[in-house]
N, C-alpha and C positions, 0 to 999 in steps of 0.2 A: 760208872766212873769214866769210861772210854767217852759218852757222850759230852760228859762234864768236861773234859779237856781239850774236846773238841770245840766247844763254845766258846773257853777260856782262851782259845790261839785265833779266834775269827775277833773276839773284841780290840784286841788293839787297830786295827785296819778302821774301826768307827770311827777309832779316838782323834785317828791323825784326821781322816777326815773332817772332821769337828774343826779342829785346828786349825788346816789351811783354810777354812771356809772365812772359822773367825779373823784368823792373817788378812785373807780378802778383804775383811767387812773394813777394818783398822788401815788399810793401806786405801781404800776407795775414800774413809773417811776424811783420811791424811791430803788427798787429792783434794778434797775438798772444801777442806781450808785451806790449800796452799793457794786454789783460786780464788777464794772469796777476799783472801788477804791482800791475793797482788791485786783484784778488783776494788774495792771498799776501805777494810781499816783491819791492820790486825786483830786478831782476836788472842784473847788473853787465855794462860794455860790454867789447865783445869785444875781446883785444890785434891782432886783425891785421882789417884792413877788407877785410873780407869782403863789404862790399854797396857796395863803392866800383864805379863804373861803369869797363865794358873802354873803353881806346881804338880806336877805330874803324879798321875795316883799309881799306887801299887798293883800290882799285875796277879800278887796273890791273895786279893780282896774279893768278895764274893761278887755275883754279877748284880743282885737285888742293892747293894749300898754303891756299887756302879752306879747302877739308873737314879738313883735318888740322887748320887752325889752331881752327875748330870744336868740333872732336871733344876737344883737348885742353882748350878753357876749359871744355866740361858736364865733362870731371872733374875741372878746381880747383873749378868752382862745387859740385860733391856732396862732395868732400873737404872744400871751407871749411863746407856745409853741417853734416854730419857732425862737423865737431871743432864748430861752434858746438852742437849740441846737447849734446856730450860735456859744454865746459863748464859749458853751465848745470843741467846732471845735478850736475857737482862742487861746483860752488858753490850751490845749493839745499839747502837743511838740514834743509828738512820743515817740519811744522805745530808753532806754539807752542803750550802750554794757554793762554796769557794772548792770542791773539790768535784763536782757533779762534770763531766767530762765535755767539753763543746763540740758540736756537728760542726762537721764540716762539708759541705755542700758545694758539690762541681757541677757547673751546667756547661754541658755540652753544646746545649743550641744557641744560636745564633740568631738576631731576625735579620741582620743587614748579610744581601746576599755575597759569598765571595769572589770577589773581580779577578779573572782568568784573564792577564796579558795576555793578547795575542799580537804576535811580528805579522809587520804589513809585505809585502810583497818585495818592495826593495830593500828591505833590512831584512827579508828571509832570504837573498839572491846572496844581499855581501856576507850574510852566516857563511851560506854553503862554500861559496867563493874562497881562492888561494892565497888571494891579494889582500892588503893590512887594508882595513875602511881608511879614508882619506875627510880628515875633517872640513875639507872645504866644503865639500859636495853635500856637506850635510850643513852647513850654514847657509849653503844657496837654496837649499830644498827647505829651509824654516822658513826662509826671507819669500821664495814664491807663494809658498803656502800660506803667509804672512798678507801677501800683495792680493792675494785668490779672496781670501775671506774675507779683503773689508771692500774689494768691486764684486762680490758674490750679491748684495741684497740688488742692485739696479740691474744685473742680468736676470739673478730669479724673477724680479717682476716683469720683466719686457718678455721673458721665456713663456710665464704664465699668461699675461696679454695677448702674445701671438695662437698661445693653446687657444684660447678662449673666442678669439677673432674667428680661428678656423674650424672650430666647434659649432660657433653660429652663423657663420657661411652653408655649413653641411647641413645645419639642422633648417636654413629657410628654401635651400635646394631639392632635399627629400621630405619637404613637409607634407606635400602632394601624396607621397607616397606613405608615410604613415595616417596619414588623413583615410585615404581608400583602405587601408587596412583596419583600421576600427581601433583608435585609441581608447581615451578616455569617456567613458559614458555620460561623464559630468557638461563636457566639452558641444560645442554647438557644430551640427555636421549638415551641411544640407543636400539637398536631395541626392544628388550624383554620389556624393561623399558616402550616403547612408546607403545605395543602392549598390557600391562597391564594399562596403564595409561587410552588408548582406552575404555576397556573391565570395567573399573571401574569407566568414564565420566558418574554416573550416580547417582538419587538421595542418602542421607545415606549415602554416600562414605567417611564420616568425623567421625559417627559412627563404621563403619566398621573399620576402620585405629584405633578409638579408641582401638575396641575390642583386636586388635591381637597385637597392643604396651602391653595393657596390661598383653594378654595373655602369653608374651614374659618376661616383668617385673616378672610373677609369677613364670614363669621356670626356668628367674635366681636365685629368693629366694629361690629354690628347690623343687618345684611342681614335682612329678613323671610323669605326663601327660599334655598333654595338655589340656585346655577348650575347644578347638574348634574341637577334635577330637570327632569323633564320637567310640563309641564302640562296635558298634553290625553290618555288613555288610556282603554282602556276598564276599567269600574268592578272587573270579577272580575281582571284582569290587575295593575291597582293595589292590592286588594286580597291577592294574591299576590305580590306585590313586596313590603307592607311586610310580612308576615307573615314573609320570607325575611329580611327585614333582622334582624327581631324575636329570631329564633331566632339566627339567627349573633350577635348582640349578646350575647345569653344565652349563649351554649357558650362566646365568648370570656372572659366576665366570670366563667365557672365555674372556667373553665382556668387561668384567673390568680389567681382566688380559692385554690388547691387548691398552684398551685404558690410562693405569697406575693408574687405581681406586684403591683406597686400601680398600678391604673389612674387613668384618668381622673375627674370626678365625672359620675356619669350625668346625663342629663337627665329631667326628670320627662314620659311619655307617658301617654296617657290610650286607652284603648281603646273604640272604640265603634261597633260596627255592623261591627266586624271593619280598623277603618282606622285610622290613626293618626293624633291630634292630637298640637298642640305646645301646651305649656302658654301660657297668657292671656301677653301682654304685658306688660310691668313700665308701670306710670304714666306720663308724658310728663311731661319735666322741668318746663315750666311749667302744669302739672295741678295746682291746688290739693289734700293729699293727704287733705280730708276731705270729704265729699259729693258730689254727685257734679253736672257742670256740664250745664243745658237751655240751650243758646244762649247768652245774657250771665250766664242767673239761676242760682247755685248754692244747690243744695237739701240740706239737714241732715236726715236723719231722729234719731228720737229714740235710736238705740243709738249713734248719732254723739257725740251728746251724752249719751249715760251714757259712752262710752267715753273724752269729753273731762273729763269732770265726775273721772271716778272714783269706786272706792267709798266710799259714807257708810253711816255706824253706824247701825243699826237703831233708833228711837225708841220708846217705849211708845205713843205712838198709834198706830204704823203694830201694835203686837202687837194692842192693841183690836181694829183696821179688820181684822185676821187673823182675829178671833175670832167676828165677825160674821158672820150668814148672811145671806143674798140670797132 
């Protein structure tokens, strides 16, 4: 008997069990019509109360008509289950076109890209600035700018003409010298040409070519010397240098003559004592361009002054003073 009422005080604890489980199942279910409904379509309530609560069995009932009485409510509860889904299978009709919900669709991207104002330099001074902007200064600044743009195309092209002038001035000046450095393969080189092209087949040859365009650039700005000359040598050695220059000068200038090159215009050199001069200097721009200046005093001689006077006609007295001996 002790055992017996020992088992009879541990059944209730199943029971509730049971209960809040089935609570659970009824409140999850409940949840799940409340969404399908705010989702879709109401659904309709069921004819037979299916979630109505068991009445509660007696506590001095044996444990064997327990289990059976048990075992029979979980199969009304899965049958009431079971027909409550069939129902709302049956009465569910599917989705309307008129209630079926529209996407709605954000694009973010862009293809045109976005224009970042940026303040020009005198409208980022008058930002920073104390002083209120002054609207004159800004109707004169449209009007220049106004005046700028439409004489802009006849100075861009004079701009570009002069690039262009002084582009092929340089390129028929140093043509000599990329000639000896070995252009184009395609290009027709003759002898001298190929025999320096040879001689220069070697690393730095683009360096080299640089130095002496330049050196060339600076002695048309009026450089007295060269850079690449050396200054200090001894006399038969210098000798021998310009004599070599003189002669390859010569064979190029024949070879271009022969084959209808058009070269450079030569320089005028002067030979003497076996060396080379450079012709006299041109005048200095504030050199007065007749006689010649001792310290403050400029001195005239007399062909200065026939040559300013110009010629006069012969008179009969000067045929007299002709005819006369001494």
């Amino acid at each position: 008997m002790p055992s017996m009422l020992g088992k009879r005080k541990a059944r209730p604890t199943e029971e509730k069990q049971q209960e809040e489980e089935g609570s659970a199942a009824v409140a999850a279910r409940e949840l799940l019509r409340k969404h399908f409904e705010a989702r879709f379509k109401p659904v309709a309530a069921p004819a037979s109360a299916s979630c109505a609560a068991k009445p509660k069995k007696n506590k001095n009932t044996d444990s064997d008509s327990e289990d059976s009485d048990d075992y029979y409510d979980d199969e009304d509860e899965d049958d009431d289950m079971l027909s409550d889904e069939s129902e709302e299978d049956d009465e569910w009709g599917g989705l309307s076109e008129d209630e079926t919900p529209e996407v709605e669709v954000v694009d973010h991207t862009s293809s045109q890209p976005v224009n970042i104002s940026t303040m020009s330099k005198k409208e980022l001074k008058a930002y920073l600035s104390s002083r209120p902007p002054s609207h004159t200064a800004d109707s004169a600044a449209q009007t220049k700018e106004a005046k700028s743009k439409s004489a802009n195309p006849t100075e861009e092209d004079s701009a570009a003409f002069l690039a262009n002038d002084l582009a092929l001035q340089r390129l028929i000046a140093e043509s000599h010298i990329l000639a000896a450095a070995g252009g184009n393969s395609s290009h027709y080189l003759s002898s001298h040409a190929e025999e320096n092209a040879i001689a220069n087949n070697k690393t730095f040859v683009e360096g080299r070519t640089r130095r002496k365009t330049t050196d060339l650039r600076i002695q048309a700005l009026g450089a007295k010397q060269s850079v690449l000359s050396q200054a200090k040598m001894p006399m038969g050695m210098r000798k021998g240098i310009n004599q070599a220059v003189i002669t390859k000068e010569e064979k190029r200038r024949r070879e271009a003559r022969e084959n209808g090159v058009i070269l450079e215009r030569p320089m005028a050199l002067k030979k003497k004592g076996g060396g080379v001069k450079k012709r006299r200097s041109e005048r200095p721009v504030d050199m007065p361009g007749v006689g010649k200046m001792r310290g403050s005093e400029l001195r005239i001689s007399a062909r200065d002054v026939r040559s300013i006077e110009g010629f006069k006609p012969s008179g009969g007295r000067e045929k007299k003073s002709r005819g006369r001996r001494r």
